[in-house]
C-alpha positions as CSV (number, residue, x, y, z in Angstrom):
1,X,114.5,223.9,88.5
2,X,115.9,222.3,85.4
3,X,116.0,218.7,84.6
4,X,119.8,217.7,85.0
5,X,119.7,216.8,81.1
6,X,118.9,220.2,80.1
7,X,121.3,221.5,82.6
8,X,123.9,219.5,80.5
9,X,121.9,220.3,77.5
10,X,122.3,223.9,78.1
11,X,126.4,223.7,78.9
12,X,126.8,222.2,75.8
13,X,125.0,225.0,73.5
14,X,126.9,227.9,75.4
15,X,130.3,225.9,74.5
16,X,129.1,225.6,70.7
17,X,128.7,229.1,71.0
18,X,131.6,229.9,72.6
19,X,134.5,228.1,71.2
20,X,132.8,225.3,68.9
21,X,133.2,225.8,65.0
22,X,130.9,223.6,63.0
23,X,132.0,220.0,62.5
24,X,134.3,220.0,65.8
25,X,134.0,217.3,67.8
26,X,132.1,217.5,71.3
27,X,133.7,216.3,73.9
28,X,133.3,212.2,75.0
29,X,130.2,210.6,76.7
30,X,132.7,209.7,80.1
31,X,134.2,213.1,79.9
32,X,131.0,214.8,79.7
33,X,129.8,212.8,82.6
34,X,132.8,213.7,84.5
35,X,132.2,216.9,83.3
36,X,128.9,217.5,84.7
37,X,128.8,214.7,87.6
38,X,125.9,212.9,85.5
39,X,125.0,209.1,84.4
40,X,125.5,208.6,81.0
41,X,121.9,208.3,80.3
42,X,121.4,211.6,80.9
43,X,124.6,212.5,78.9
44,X,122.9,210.9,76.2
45,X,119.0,212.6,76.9
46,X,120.8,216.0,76.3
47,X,122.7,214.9,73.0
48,X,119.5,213.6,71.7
49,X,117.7,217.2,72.2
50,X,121.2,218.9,70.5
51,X,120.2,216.3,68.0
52,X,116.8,217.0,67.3
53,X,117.4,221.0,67.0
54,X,120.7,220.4,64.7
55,X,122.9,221.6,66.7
56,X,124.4,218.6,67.1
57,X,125.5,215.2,64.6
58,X,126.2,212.1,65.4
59,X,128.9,209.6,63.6
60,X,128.4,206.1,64.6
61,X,131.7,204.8,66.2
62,X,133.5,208.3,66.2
63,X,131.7,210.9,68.5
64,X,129.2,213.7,68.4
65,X,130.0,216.9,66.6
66,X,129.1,220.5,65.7
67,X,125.9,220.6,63.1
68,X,126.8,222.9,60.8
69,X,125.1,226.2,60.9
70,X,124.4,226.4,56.8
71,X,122.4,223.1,56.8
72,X,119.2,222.7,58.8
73,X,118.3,219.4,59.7
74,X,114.4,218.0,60.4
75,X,114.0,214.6,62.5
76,X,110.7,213.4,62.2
77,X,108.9,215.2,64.8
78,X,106.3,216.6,63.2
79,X,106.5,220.5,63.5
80,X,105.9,223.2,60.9
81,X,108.4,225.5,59.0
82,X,108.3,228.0,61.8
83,X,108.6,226.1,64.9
84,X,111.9,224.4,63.0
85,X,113.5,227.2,62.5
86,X,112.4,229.4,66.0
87,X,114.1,226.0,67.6
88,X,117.3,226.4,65.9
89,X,117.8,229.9,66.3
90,X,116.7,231.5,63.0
91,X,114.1,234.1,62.1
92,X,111.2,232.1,60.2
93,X,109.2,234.7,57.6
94,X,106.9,233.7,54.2
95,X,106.5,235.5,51.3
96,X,103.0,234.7,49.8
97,X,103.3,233.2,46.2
98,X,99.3,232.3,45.7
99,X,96.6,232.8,47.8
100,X,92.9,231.3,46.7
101,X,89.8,229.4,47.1
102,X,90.2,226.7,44.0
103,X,88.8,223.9,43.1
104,X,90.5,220.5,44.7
105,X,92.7,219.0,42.2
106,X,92.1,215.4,42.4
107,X,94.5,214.0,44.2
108,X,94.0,216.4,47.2
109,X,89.9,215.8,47.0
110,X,91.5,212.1,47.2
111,X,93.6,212.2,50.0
112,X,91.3,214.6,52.1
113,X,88.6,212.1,51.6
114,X,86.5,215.0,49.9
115,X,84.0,214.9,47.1
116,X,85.0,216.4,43.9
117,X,85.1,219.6,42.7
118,X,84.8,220.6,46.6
119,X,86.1,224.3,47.2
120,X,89.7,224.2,49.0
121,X,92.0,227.0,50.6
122,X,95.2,227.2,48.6
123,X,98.1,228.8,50.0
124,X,101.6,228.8,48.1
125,X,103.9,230.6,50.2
126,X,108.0,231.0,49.9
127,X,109.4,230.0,53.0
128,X,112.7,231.4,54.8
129,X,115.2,231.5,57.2
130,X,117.1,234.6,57.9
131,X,115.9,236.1,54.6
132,X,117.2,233.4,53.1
133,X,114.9,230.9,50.9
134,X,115.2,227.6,52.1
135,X,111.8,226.2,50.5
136,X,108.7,226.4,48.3
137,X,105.1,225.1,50.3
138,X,101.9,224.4,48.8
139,X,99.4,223.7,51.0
140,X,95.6,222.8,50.2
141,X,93.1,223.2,53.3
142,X,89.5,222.1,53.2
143,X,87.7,225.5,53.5
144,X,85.7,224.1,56.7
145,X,88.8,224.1,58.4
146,X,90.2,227.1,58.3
147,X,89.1,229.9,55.3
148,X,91.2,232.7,53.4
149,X,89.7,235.4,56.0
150,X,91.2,233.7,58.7
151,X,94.5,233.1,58.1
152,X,97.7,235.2,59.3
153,X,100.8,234.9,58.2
154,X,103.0,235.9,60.8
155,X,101.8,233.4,62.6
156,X,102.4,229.2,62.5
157,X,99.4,228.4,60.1
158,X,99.9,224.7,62.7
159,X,99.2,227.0,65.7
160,X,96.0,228.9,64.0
161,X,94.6,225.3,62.8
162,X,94.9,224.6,66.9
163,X,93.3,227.7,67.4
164,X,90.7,226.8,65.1
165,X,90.3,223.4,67.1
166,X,91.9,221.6,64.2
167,X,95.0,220.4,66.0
168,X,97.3,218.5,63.8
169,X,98.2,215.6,65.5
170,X,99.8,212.9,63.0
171,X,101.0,213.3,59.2
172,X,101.9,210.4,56.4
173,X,104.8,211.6,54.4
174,X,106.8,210.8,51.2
175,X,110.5,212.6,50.4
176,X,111.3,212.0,47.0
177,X,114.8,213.4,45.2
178,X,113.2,215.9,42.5
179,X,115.1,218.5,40.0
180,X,113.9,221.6,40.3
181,X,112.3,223.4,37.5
182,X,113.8,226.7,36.2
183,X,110.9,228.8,38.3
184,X,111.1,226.9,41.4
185,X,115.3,227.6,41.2
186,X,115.0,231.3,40.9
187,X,112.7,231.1,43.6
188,X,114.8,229.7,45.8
189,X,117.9,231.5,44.6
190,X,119.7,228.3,43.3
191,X,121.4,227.2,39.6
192,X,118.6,225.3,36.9
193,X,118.1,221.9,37.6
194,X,119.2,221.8,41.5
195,X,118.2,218.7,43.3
196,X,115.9,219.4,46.0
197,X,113.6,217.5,48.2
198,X,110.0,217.3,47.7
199,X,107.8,216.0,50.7
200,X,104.2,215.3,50.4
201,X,102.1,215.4,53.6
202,X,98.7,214.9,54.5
203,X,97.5,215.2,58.3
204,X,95.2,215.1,60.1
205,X,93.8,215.6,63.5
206,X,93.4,213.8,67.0
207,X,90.0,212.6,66.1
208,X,91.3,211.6,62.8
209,X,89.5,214.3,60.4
210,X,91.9,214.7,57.1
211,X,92.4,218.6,57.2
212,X,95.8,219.2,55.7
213,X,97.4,218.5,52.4
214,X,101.1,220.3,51.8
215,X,103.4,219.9,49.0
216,X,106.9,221.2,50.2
217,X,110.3,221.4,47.7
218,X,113.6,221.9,50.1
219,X,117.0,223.2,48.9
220,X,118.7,220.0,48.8
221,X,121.7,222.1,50.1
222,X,120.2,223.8,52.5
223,X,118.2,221.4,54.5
224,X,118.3,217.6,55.3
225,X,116.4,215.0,57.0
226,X,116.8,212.8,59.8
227,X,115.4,209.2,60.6
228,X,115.9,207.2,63.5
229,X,115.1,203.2,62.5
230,X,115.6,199.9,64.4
231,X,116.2,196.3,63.4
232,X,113.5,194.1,64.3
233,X,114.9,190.9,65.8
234,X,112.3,188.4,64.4
């Protein structure tokens, strides 16, 4: 049986789809605990999953309300292209830009802790939702890990690493505001000189081996980024 959360979780998504437009306002903590004959903490569990697959906003001292469907939203779980967009209801495909063994530039022999010149799998891939492009990925694997003959693309390239008994476990990031370059905006179907996202990521596995280095741009008006901080009291 269902967790009472998801129960909640579950009441909330069918009203979204019923009668919510995006940007309406959910209804009130108390009256969803009224509602659903719940405690507010689990009220709050089943925002917080709404939250984390965009279907759901929150404004600090006003309420929760509707995500809108145009924009997708990534907290910073860390999940791959596909797996974001199978969670929020859209149909996750690639198109395959580049495909190569190559010689590691060096700043990915640098931050995969390889020795230079070493042989990397590149793969440069456009990635969408709904047949729409939402971003551009480059991603640099150390051939050890998982080679060209191995790869499928209808299938989560994070799932085949598991498969591979390369499980990505933890990633360091950096999102930096970029303008995109007159290629990289017909590729992804917007005006010269957009503003996108660019988010560097190298990851690595439970054991700690470095076996990922990806280089993703994001529509800027297509997809956003979420970050949950707290104030340390010292």
């Amino acid at each position: 049986m269902p967790h009472k959360y998801e129960q909640v979780a579950d009441s909330i998504r069918a009203s979204i789809a019923d009668s919510l437009a995006p940007h309406d306002a959910l209804a009130s903590e108390r009256e969803l605990m009224a509602i659903h004959g719940v405690s507010r903490m689990t009220v709050r569990k089943a925002i917080s999953v709404l939250v984390d697959e965009g279907r759901v906003y929150n404004v600090h001292g006003s309420g929760t309300y509707v995500g809108s469907t145009d924009i997708f939203s990534k907290t910073p779980k860390l999940t791959s292209f596909t797996e974001d967009m199978i969670s929020r209801g859209s149909i996750p495909s690639s198109r395959v830009l580049d495909l190569a063994r190559v010689e590691a530039p060096d700043q990915v022999a640098a931050a995969l802790g390889l020795t230079p010149h070493s042989e990397v799998t590149l793969i440069r891939r456009l990635r969408l939702a709904d047949n729409t492009p939402i971003a551009l990925e480059e991603v640099y694997l150390p051939s050890t890990v998982l080679d060209i003959e191995s790869l499928d693309f209808g299938a989560s390239l994070y799932e085949q690493l598991r498969l591979a008994g390369h499980d990505v476990f933890r990633a360091e990031q950096e999102i930096e505001a970029i303008t995109l370059t007159p290629d990289d905006s017909r590729l992804l179907e917007v005006a010269e000189n957009s503003a996108a996202l660019s988010v560097t990521r190298v990851s690595s596995s439970r054991r700690g081996q470095l076996i990922e280095f990806a280089r993703t741009i994001y529509r800027a008006d297509r997809y956003t980024f979420q970050l949950a901080v707290t104030r340390d009291d010292k």
